[in-house]
C-alpha positions as CSV (number, residue, x, y, z in Angstrom):
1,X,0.0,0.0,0.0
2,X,1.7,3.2,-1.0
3,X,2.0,6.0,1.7
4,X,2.3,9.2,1.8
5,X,3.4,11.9,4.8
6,X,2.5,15.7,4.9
7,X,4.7,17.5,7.2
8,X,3.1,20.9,8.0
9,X,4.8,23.4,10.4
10,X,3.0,26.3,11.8
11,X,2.3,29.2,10.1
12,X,3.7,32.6,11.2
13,X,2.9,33.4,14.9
14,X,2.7,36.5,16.9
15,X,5.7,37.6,18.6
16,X,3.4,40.7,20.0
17,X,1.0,39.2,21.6
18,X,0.3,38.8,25.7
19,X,0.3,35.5,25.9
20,X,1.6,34.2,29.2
21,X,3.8,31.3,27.5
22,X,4.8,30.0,24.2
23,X,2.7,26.7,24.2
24,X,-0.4,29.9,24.3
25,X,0.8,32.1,21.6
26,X,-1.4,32.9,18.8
27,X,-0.7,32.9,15.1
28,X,-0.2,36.6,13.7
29,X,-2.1,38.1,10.8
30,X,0.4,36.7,8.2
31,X,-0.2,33.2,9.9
32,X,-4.3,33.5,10.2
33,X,-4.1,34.4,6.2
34,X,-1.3,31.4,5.0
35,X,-2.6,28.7,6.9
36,X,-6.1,28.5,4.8
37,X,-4.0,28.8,1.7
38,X,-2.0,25.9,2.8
39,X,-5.5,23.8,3.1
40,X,-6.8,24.8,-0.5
41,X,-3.4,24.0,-2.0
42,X,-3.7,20.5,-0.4
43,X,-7.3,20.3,-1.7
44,X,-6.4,21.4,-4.9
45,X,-3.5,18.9,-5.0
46,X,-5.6,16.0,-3.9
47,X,-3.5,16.0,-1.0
48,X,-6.5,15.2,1.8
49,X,-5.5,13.8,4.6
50,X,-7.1,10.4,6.3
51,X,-5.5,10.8,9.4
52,X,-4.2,14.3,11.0
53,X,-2.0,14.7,14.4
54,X,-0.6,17.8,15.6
55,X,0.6,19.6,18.6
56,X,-2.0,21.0,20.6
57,X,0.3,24.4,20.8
58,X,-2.1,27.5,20.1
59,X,-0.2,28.3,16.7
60,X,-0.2,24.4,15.6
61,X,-3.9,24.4,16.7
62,X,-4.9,27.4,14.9
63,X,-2.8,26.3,12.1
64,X,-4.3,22.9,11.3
65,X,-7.8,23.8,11.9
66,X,-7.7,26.3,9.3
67,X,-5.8,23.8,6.7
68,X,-8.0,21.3,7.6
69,X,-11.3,23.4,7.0
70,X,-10.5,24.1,3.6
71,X,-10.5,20.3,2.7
72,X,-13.6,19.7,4.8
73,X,-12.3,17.9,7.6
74,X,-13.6,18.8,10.9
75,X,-11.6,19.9,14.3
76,X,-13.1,16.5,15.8
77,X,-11.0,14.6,13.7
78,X,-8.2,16.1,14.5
79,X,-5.8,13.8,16.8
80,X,-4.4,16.3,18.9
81,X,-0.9,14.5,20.6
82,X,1.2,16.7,23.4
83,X,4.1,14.8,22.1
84,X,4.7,16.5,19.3
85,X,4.8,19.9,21.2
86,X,9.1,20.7,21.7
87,X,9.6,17.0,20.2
88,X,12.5,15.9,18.4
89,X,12.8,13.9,15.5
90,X,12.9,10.6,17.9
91,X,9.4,11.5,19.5
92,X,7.8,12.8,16.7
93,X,8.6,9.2,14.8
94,X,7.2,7.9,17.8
95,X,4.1,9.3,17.1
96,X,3.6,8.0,13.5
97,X,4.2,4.9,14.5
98,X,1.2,5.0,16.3
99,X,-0.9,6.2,13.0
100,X,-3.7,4.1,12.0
101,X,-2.2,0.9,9.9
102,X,-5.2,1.7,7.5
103,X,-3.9,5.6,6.8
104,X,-2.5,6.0,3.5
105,X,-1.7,9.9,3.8
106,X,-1.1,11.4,7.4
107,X,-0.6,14.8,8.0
108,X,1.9,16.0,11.1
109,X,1.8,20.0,12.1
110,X,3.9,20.4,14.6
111,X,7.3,23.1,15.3
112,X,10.6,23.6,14.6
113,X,13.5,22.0,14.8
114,X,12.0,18.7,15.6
115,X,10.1,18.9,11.9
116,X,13.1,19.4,9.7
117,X,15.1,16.8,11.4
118,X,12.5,14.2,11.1
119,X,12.1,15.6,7.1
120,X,16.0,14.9,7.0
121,X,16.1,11.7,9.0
122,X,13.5,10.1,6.7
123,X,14.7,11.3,3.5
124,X,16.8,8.4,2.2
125,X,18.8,11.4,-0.3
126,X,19.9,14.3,0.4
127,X,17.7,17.6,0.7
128,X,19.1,20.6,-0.8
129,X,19.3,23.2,1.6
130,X,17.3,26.6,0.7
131,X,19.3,30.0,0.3
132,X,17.7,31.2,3.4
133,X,18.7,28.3,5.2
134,X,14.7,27.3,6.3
135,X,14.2,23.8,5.3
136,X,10.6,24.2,6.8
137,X,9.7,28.0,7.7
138,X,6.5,28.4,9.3
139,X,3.4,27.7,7.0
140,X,5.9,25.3,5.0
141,X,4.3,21.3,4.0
142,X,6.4,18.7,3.0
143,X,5.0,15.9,1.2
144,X,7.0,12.7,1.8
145,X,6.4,9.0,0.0
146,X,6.5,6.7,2.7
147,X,8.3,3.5,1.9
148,X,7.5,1.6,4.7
149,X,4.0,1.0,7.0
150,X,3.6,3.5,9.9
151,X,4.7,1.1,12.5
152,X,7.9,0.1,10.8
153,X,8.4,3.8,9.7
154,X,12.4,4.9,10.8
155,X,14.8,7.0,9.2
156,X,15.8,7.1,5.3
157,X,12.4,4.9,4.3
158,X,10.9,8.0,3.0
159,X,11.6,10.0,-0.7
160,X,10.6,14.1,-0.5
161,X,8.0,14.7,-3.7
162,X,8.0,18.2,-2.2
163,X,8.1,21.0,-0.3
164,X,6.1,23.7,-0.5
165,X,6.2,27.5,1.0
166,X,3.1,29.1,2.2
167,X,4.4,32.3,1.3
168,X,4.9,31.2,-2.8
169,X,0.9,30.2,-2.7
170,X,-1.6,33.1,-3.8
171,X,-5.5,33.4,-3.4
């Protein structure tokens, strides 16, 4: 069964905002306008998701319920894992090996830098590194092939299709 994996980090948060704590901070206008853009470029792709998992972070919550939205799926089917929040490329594989065996496409949100060192680990080439350095800035989804099944999943049994910027997608 072929497999696929969307990696989606945040989009842009707010630096300005009150919020007592980083796990509570809020996406910023830039963010509340990419991450919808992100879901109809997914929808327009094909690219719907059977099983989602994210951090429950304010930004990564924000974030996926607004991709998500655009492609019709609901906030209840959202698997919302504390793991992912701070993980690193370890714990976030950890978490998809606990995807459903019967979930062809899975979609991660989560944060930096625990997102693009899983994308690295699981790549079995080499990614070329950007100009700017940002592998996956925010509002960034990679979309993986996924050589293996989700419980087997470990480093370099995936090949990078792509990887897409939310700032390079329009209305």
């Amino acid at each position: 069964m072929k497999r696929e994996l969307l990696i989606l980090r945040h989009a842009k948060s707010d630096w300005e905002t009150s919020a007592a704590n980083d796990f509570d901070r809020p996406l910023s206008k830039r963010g509340r306008q990419d991450a919808p853009r992100v879901g109809q470029f997914l929808l327009q792709q094909g690219l719907i998701p059977d099983h989602v998992v994210s951090s429950p972070a304010e930004r990564a919550k924000q974030t996926v319920i607004a991709v998500c939205k655009q492609m019709d799926i609901n906030r209840e089917s959202i698997n919302w894992d504390a793991r992912i929040y701070h993980a690193g490329a370890g714990l976030l594989l950890d978490v998809l090996n606990d995807c459903p065996d019967h979930a062809q496409r899975v979609l991660i949100a989560g944060h930096n830098p625990g997102l693009e060192i899983l994308l690295q680990n699981l790549c079995n080439h080499d990614i070329p590194m950007p100009d700017d350095y940002k592998l996956m800035p925010t509002g960034a989804v990679a979309r993986l092939e996924i050589l293996s099944d989700w419980k087997n999943l470990e480093g370099g049994l995936a090949r990078l299709i792509s990887l897409t910027r939310s700032r390079s997608l329009t209305d």
